[in-house]
C-alpha positions in Angstrom: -59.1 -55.3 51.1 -57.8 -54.0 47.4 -54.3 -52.6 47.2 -52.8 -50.8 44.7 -49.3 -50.5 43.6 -48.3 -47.7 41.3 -46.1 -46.1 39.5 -46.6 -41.9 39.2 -44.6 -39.4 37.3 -44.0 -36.0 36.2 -45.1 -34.0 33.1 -41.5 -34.2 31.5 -41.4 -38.2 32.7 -38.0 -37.3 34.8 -38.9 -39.1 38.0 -40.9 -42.1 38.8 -42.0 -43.0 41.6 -43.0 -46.6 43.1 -46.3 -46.0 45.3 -48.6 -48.2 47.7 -52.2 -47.7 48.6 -55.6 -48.7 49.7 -57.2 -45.7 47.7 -55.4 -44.9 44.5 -57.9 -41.6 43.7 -57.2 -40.3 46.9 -53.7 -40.8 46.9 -53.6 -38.9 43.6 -55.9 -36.1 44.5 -52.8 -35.8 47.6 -49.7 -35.7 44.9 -52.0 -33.2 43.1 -52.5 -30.5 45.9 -49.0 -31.6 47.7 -47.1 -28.4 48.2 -43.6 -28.0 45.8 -42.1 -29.0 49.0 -39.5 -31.1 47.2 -39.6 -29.9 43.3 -40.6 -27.2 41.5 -43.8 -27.5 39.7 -42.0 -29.0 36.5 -41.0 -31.7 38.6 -44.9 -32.7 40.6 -45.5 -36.0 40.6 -48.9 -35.5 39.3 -49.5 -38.2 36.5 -50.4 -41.9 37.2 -49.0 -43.9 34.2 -49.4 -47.5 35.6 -51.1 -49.2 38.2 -52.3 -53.0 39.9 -54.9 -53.8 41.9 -54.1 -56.5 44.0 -56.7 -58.7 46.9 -54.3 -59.0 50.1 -51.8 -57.0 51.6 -49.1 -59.9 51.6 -49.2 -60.1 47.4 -49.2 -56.2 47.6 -45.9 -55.5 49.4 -44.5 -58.4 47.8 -44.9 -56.7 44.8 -44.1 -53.5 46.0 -40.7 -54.3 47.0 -40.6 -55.5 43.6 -41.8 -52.8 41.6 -39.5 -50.6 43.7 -36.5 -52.3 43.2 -36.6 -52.0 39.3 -34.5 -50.5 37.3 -35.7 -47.1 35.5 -35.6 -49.4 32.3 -37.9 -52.0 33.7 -40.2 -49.9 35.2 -40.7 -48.2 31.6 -41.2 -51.1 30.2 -43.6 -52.3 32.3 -45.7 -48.5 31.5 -45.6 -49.1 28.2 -46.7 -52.5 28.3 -49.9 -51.3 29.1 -49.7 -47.9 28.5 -47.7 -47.1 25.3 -48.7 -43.0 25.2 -48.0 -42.8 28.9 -51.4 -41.0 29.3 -52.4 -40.3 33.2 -55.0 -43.0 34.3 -56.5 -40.8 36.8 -59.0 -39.8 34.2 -60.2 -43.3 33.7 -60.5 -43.7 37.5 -62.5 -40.7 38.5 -64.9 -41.9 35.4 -65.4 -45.3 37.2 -65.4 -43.5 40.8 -68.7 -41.4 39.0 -69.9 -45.0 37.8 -70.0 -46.5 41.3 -71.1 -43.9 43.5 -73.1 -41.6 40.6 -73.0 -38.3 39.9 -73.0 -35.5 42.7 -75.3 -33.0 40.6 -76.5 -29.9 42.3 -79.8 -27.9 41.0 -79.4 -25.8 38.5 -80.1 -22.1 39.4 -83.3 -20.7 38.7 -83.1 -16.8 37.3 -86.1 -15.0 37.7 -87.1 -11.9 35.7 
């Protein structure tokens, strides 16, 4: 089973946060509806700048633990090794998540006159 490990962050880029999961869109569509329970909306952890999609669960909390344990300054340079603009990849996944399972289209209305 794929697991991701991930790093998500706020608009401003003031928090990062180390994240683990088996299903990275669903994860984010949580952070994105999550109640301000613990910041304002400034502060939602909305934006996934980096990400790795590992085979087994051993190499993923391995890493993990890892990723976690960084310092701010390694963890930014580990975004912009692959993502220099800091741009949220969640775009990019919901366009492969349409790829795979094909586009949910409803009927267009018909008006009558």
């Amino acid at each position: 089973m794929k697991k991701y490990v991930f790093i998500v962050t706020d608009r401003n880029r003031n928090n990062l946060h180390v994240g683990l999961s088996t299903n990275i869109t669903k994860t984010m569509s949580f952070y994105r509806t999550m109640p301000n329970l613990f910041f304002d909306a400034g502060q939602q952890l909305t934006r996934l700048v980096y990400f790795e999609e590992l085979r087994d669960e051993e190499s993923a909390d391995f890493r993990f633990k890892a990723v976690n344990r960084f310092t701010r300054a390694q963890k930014e340079r580990i975004i912009r090794g692959v993502n220099p603009e800091w741009i949220d990849l969640t775009i990019g996944l919901d366009y492969e998540n349409i790829l795979t399972t094909g586009f949910n289209v409803r009927p267009a209305a018909v008006w009558l006159s």
